[in-house]
BALOBA-1460 file (C-alpha; in Angstrom, 3 decimals):
// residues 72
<rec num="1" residu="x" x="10.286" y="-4.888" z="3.332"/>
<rec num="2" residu="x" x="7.645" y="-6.219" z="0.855"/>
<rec num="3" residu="x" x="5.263" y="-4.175" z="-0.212"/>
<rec num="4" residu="x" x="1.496" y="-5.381" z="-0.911"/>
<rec num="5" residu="x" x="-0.754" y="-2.862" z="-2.746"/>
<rec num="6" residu="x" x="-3.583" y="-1.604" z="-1.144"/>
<rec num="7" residu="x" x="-6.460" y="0.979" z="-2.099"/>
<rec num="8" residu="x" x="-4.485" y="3.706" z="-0.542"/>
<rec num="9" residu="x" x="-1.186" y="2.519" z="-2.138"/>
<rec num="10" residu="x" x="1.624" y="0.427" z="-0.458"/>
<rec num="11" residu="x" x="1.240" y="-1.308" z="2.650"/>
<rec num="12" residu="x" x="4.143" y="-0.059" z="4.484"/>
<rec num="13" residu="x" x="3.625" y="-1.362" z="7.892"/>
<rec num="14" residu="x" x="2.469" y="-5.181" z="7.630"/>
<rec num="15" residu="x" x="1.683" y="-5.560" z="11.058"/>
<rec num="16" residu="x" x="-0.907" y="-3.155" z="11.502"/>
<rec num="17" residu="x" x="-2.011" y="-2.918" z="7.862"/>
<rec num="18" residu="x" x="-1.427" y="0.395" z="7.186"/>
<rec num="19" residu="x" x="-0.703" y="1.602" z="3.748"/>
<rec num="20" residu="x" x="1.330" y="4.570" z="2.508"/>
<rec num="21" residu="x" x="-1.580" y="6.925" z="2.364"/>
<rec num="22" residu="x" x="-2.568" y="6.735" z="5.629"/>
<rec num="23" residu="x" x="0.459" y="7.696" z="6.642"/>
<rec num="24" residu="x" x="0.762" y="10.555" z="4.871"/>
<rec num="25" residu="x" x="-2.930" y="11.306" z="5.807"/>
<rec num="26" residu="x" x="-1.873" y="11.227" z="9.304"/>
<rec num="27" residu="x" x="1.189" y="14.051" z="8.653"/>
<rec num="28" residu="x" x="-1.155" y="16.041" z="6.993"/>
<rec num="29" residu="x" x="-3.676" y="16.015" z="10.286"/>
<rec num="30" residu="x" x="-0.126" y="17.083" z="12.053"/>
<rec num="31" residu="x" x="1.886" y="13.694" z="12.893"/>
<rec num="32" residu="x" x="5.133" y="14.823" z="12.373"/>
<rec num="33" residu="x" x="7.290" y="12.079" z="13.273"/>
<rec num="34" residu="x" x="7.045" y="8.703" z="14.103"/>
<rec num="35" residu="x" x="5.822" y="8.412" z="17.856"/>
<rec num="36" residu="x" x="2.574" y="10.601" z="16.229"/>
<rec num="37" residu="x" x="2.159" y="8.646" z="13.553"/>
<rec num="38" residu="x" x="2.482" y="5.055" z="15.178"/>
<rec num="39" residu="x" x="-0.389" y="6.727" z="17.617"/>
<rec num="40" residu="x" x="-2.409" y="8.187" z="14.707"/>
<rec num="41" residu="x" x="-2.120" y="4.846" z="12.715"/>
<rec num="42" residu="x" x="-0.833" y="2.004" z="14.460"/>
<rec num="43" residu="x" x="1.804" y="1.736" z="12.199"/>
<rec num="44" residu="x" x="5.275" y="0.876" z="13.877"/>
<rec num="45" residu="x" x="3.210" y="-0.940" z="17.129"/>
<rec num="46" residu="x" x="4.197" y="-4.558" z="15.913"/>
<rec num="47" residu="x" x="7.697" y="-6.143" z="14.647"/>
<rec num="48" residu="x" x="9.232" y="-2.288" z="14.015"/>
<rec num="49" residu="x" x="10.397" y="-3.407" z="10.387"/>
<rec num="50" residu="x" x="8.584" y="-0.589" z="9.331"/>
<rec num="51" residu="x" x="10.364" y="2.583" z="10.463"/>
<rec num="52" residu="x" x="12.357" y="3.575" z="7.853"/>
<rec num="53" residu="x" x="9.892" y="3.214" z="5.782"/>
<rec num="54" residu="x" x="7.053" y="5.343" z="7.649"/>
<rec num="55" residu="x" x="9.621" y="8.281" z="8.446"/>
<rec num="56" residu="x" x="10.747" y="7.659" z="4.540"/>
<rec num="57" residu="x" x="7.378" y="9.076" z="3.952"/>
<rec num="58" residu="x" x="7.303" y="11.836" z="6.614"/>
<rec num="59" residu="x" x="9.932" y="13.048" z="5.615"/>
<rec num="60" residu="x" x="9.402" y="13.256" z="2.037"/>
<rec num="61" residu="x" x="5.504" y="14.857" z="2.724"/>
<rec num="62" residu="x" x="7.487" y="17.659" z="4.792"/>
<rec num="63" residu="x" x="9.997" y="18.461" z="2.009"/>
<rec num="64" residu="x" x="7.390" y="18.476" z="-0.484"/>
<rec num="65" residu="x" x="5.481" y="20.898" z="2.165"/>
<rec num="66" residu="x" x="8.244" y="23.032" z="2.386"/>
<rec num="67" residu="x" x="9.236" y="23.110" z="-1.337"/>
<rec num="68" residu="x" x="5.265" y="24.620" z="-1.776"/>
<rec num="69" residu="x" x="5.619" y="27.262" z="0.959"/>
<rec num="70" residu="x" x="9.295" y="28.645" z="0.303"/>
<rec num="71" residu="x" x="8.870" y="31.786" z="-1.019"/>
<rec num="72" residu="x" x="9.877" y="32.253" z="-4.557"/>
């Protein structure tokens, strides 16, 4: 997918718009996987080329959560 830059960083869904940060602004309000996160940013309502990508970045904000909360 190409990727445009935006003020929040990366456009990752080019459909709808919406850039990398919003994404991960929407996991950190609790969108958790993709059904929350197409609802919490339109992202993933047009063509679908986009998927990966948005639960690319889910899943990466969740391991980074969890690498800050393990107990060390």
């Amino acid at each position: 997918m190409e990727k445009h830059m935006e003020e929040s960083g990366p456009l990752l869904c080019l459909c709808a718009r919406v850039t990398e940060g919003e994404v991960v602004a929407a996991v950190e309000r609790g969108a958790l996987d993709l059904p929350a996160v197409r609802e919490a940013t339109g992202a993933n309502t047009g063509c679908g080329d986009c998927a990966d990508d948005v639960e690319d970045v889910i899943a990466d904000h969740q391991e980074r959560t969890a690498l800050r909360t393990a107990p060390h």
